[in-house]
Residue frames as qw, qx, qy, qz and C-alpha x, y, z in Angstrom:
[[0.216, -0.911, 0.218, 0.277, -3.44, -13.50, 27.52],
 [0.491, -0.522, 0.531, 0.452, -1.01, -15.60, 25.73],
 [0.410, 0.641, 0.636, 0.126, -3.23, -15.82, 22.75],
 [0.010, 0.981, 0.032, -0.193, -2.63, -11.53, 22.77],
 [0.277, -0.798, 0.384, 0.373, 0.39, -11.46, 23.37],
 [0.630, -0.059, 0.672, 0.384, 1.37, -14.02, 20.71],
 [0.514, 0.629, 0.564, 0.148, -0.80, -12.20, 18.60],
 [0.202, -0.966, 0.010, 0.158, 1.31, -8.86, 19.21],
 [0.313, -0.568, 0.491, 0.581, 4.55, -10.02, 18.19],
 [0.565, 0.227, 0.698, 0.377, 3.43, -11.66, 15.32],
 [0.360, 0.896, 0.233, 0.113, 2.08, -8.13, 14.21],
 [0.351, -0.848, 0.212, 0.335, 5.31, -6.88, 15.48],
 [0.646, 0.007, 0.627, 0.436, 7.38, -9.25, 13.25],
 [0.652, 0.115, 0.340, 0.668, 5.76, -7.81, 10.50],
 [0.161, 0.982, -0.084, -0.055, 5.57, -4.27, 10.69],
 [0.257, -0.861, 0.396, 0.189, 9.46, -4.77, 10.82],
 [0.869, 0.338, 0.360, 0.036, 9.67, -7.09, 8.29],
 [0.807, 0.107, 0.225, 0.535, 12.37, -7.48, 6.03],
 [0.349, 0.255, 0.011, 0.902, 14.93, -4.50, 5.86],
 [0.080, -0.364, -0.329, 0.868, 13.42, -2.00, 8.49],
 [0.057, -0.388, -0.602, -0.695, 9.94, -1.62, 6.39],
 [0.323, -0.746, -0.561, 0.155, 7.93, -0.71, 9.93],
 [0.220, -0.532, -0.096, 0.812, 9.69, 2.94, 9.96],
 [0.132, 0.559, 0.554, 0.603, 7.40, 3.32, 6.22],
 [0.074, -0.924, -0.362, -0.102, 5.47, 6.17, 8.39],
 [0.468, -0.725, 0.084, 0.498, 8.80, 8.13, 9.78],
 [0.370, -0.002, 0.514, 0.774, 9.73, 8.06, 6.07],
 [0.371, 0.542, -0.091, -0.748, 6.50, 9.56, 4.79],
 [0.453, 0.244, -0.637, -0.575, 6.16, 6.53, 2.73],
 [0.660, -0.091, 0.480, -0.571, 3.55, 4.22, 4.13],
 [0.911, 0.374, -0.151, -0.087, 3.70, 1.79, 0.90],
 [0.501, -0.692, 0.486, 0.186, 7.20, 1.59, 1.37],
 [0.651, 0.758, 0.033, 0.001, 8.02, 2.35, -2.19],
 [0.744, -0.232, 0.250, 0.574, 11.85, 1.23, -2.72],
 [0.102, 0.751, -0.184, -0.626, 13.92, 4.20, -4.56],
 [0.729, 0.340, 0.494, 0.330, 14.34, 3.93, -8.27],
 [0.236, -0.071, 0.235, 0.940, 15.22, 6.52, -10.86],
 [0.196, -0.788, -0.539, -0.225, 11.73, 7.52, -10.35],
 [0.160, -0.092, -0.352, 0.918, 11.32, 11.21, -8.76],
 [0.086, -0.702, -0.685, -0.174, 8.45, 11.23, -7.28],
 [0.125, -0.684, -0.019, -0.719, 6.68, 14.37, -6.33],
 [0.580, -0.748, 0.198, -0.255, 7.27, 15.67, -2.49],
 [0.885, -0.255, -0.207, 0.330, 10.17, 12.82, -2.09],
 [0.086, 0.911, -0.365, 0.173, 13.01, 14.39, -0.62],
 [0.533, 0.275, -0.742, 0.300, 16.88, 12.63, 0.17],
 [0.639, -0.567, 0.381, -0.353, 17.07, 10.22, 2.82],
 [0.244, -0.333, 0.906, -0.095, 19.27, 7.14, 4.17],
 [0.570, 0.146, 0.798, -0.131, 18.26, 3.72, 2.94],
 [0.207, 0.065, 0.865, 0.452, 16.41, 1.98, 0.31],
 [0.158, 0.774, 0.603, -0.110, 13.02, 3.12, 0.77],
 [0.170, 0.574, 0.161, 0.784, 11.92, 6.39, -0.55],
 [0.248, -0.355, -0.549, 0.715, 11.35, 9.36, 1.52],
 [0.039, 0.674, 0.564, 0.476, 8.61, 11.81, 1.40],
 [0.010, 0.279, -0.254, 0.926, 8.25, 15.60, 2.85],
 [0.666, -0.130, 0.326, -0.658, 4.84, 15.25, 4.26],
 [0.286, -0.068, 0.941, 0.166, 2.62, 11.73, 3.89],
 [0.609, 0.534, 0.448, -0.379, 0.21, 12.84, 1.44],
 [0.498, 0.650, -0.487, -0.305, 2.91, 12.78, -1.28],
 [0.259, -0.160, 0.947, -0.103, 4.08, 9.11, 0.26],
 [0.453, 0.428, 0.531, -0.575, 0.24, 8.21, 0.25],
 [0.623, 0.702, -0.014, -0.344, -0.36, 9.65, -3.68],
 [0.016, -0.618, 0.779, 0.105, 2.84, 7.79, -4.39],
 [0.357, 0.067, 0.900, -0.242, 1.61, 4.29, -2.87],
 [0.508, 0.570, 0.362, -0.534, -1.87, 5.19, -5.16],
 [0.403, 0.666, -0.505, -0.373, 0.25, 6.02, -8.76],
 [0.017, -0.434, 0.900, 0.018, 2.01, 2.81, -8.02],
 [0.430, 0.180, 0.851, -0.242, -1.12, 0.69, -7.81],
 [0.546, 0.671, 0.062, -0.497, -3.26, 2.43, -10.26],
 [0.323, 0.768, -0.353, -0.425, -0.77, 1.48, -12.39],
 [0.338, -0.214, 0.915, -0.043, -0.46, -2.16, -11.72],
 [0.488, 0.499, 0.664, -0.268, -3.85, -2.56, -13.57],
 [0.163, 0.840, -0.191, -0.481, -2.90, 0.08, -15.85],
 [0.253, 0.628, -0.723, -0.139, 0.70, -1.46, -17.56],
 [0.186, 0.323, -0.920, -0.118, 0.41, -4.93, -16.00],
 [0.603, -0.172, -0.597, -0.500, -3.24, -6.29, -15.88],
 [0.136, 0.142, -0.861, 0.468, -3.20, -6.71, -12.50],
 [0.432, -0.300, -0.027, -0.850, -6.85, -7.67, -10.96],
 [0.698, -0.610, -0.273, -0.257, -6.99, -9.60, -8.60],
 [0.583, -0.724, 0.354, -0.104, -5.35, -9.34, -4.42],
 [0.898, -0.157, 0.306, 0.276, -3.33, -12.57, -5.28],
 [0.637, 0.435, 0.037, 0.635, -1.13, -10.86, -8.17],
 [0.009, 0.938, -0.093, 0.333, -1.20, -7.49, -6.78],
 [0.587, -0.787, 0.185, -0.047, 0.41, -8.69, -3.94],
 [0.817, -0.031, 0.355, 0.453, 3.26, -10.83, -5.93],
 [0.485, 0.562, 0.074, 0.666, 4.20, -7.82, -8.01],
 [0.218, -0.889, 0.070, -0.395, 3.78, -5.09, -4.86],
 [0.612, -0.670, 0.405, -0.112, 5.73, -7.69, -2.38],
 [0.610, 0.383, -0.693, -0.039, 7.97, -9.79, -4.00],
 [0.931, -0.209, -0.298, 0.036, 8.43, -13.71, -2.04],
 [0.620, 0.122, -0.444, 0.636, 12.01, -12.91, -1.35],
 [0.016, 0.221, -0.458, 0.861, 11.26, -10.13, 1.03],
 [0.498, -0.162, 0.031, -0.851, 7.70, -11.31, 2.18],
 [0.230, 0.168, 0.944, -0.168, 5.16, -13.54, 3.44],
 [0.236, -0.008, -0.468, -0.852, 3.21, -13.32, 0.24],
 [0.360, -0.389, -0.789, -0.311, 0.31, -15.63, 1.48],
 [0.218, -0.503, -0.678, 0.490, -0.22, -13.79, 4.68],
 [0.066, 0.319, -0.088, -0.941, 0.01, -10.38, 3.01],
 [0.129, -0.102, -0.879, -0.448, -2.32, -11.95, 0.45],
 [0.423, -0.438, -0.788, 0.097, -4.93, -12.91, 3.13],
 [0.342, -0.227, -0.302, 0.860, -4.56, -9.57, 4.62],
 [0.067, 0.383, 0.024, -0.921, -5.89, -7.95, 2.06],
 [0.286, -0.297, -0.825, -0.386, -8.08, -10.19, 0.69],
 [0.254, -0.656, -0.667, 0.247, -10.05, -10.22, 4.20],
 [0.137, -0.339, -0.123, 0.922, -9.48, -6.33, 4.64],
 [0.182, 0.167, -0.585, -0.772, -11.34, -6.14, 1.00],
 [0.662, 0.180, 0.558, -0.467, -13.76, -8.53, 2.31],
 [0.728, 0.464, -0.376, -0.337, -12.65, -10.75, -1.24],
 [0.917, -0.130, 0.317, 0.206, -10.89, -14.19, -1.59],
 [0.453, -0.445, 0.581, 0.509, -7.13, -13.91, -3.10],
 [0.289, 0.132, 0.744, 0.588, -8.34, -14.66, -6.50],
 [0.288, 0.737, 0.576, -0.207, -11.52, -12.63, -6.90],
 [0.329, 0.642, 0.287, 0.630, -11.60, -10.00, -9.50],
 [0.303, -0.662, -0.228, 0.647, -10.18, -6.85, -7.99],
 [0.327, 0.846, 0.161, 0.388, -10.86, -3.56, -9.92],
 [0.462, -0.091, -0.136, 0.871, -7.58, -1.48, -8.29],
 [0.140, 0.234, -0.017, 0.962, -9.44, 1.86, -8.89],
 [0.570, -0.526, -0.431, -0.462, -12.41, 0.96, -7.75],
 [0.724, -0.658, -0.205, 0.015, -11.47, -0.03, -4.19],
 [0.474, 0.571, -0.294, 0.603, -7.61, 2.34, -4.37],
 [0.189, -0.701, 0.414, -0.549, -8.55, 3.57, -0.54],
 [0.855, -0.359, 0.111, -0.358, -9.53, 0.25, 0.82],
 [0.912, 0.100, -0.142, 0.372, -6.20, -1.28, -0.61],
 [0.258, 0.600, -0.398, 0.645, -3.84, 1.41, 0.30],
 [0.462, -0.593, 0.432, -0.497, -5.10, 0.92, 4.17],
 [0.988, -0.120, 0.088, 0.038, -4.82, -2.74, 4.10],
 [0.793, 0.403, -0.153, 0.431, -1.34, -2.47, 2.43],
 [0.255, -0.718, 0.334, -0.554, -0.54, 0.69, 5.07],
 [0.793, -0.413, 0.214, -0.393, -1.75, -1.51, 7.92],
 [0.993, 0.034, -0.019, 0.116, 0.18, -4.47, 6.73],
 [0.439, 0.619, -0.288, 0.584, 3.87, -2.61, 5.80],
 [0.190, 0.486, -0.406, 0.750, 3.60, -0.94, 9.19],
 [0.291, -0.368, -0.759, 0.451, 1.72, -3.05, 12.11],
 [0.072, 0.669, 0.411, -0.615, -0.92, 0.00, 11.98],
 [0.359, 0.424, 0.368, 0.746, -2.60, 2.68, 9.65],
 [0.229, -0.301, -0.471, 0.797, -2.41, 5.68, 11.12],
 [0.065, 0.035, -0.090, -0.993, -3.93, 8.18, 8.66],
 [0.515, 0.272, 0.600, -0.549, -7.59, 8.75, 8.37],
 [0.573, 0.307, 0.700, 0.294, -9.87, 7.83, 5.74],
 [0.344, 0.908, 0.024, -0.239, -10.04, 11.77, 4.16],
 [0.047, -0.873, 0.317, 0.368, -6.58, 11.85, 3.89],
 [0.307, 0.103, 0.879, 0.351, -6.29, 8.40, 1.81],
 [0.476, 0.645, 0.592, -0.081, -9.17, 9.35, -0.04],
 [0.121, 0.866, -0.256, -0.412, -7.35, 13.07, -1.01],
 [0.163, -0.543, 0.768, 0.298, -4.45, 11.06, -1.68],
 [0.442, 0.235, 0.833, 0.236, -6.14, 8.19, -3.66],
 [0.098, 0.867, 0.204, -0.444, -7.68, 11.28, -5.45],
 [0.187, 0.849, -0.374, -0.322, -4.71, 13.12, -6.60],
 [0.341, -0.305, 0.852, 0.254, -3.29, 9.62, -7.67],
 [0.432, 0.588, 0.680, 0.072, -6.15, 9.09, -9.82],
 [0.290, 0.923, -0.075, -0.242, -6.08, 12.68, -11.64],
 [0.177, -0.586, 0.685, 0.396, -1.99, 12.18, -12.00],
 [0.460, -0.017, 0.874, 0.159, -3.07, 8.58, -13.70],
 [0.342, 0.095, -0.445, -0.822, -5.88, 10.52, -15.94],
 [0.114, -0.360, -0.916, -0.135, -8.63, 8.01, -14.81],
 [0.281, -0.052, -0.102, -0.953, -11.91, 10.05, -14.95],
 [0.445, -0.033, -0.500, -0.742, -15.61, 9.13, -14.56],
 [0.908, -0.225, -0.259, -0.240, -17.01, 5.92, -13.70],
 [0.711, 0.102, -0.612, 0.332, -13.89, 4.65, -12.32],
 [0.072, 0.346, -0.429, 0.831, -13.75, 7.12, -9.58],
 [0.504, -0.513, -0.282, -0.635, -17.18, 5.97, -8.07],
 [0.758, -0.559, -0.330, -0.056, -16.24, 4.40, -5.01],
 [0.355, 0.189, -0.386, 0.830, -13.93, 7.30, -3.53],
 [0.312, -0.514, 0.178, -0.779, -16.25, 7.83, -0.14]]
């Protein structure tokens, strides 16, 4: 029991992790994608640092653009960088998040990681981590890892493991 319970706050801790990042689903932004002079599509104004999104399949296709594009602009490929350029140290426990989604991915921190190849299996690990849970299902990450892949122009072969 204390083995649960210990294991309960510690997810508690970090869905609520640095600057209120566990309220990423009340925002519609499940990556908890800080604002920038980006305007993404669907965000609409809200309070705080994070962005805000009208529904969470523009949050979602957000979270998707934003990875795709690690690999894209900065060579990202494997769990151990993504996660230093998606979580920075100062606001994170980069080696648990790390481990998160290494095991979630069923890879080791350093393995080659093809971002479009496995876009739903990292957006629910990275969900799940941000916010102590991932609610949505796997269609509606797939849509959304979808329309983030059209927006990004990737076509063909890369798309083969969206099911």
């Amino acid at each position: 029991m204390k083995k649960l319970l210990c294991a309960a706050l510690v997810v508690a801790i970090a869905a609520t992790n640095c600057f209120g990042a566990g309220d990423g689903i009340s925002r519609n932004n499940p990556g908890n994608i800080v604002k920038t002079g980006v305007l993404w599509e669907g965000q609409v104004k809200g309070k705080g640092r994070f962005a805000h999104f009208k529904d969470a399949h523009f949050g979602l296709r957000a979270l998707g653009i934003v990875l795709i594009r690690y690999q894209q602009y900065h060579n990202i490929k494997t769990v151990e960088k993504l996660v230093a350029r998606f979580a920075p140290a100062h606001e994170n426990d980069v080696s648990s998040y790390e481990n998160f989604v290494a095991r979630h991915l069923g890879l080791y921190t350093k393995s080659p990681l093809w971002i479009t190849h496995n876009l739903p299996d990292i957006m629910e690990a990275i969900i799940h981590f941000e916010n102590g849970r991932q609610p949505y299902s796997r269609e509606d990450i797939v849509r959304a890892s979808e329309a983030a892949l059209d927006y990004c122009g990737i076509k063909g072969y890369w798309r083969v493991a969206l099911n």
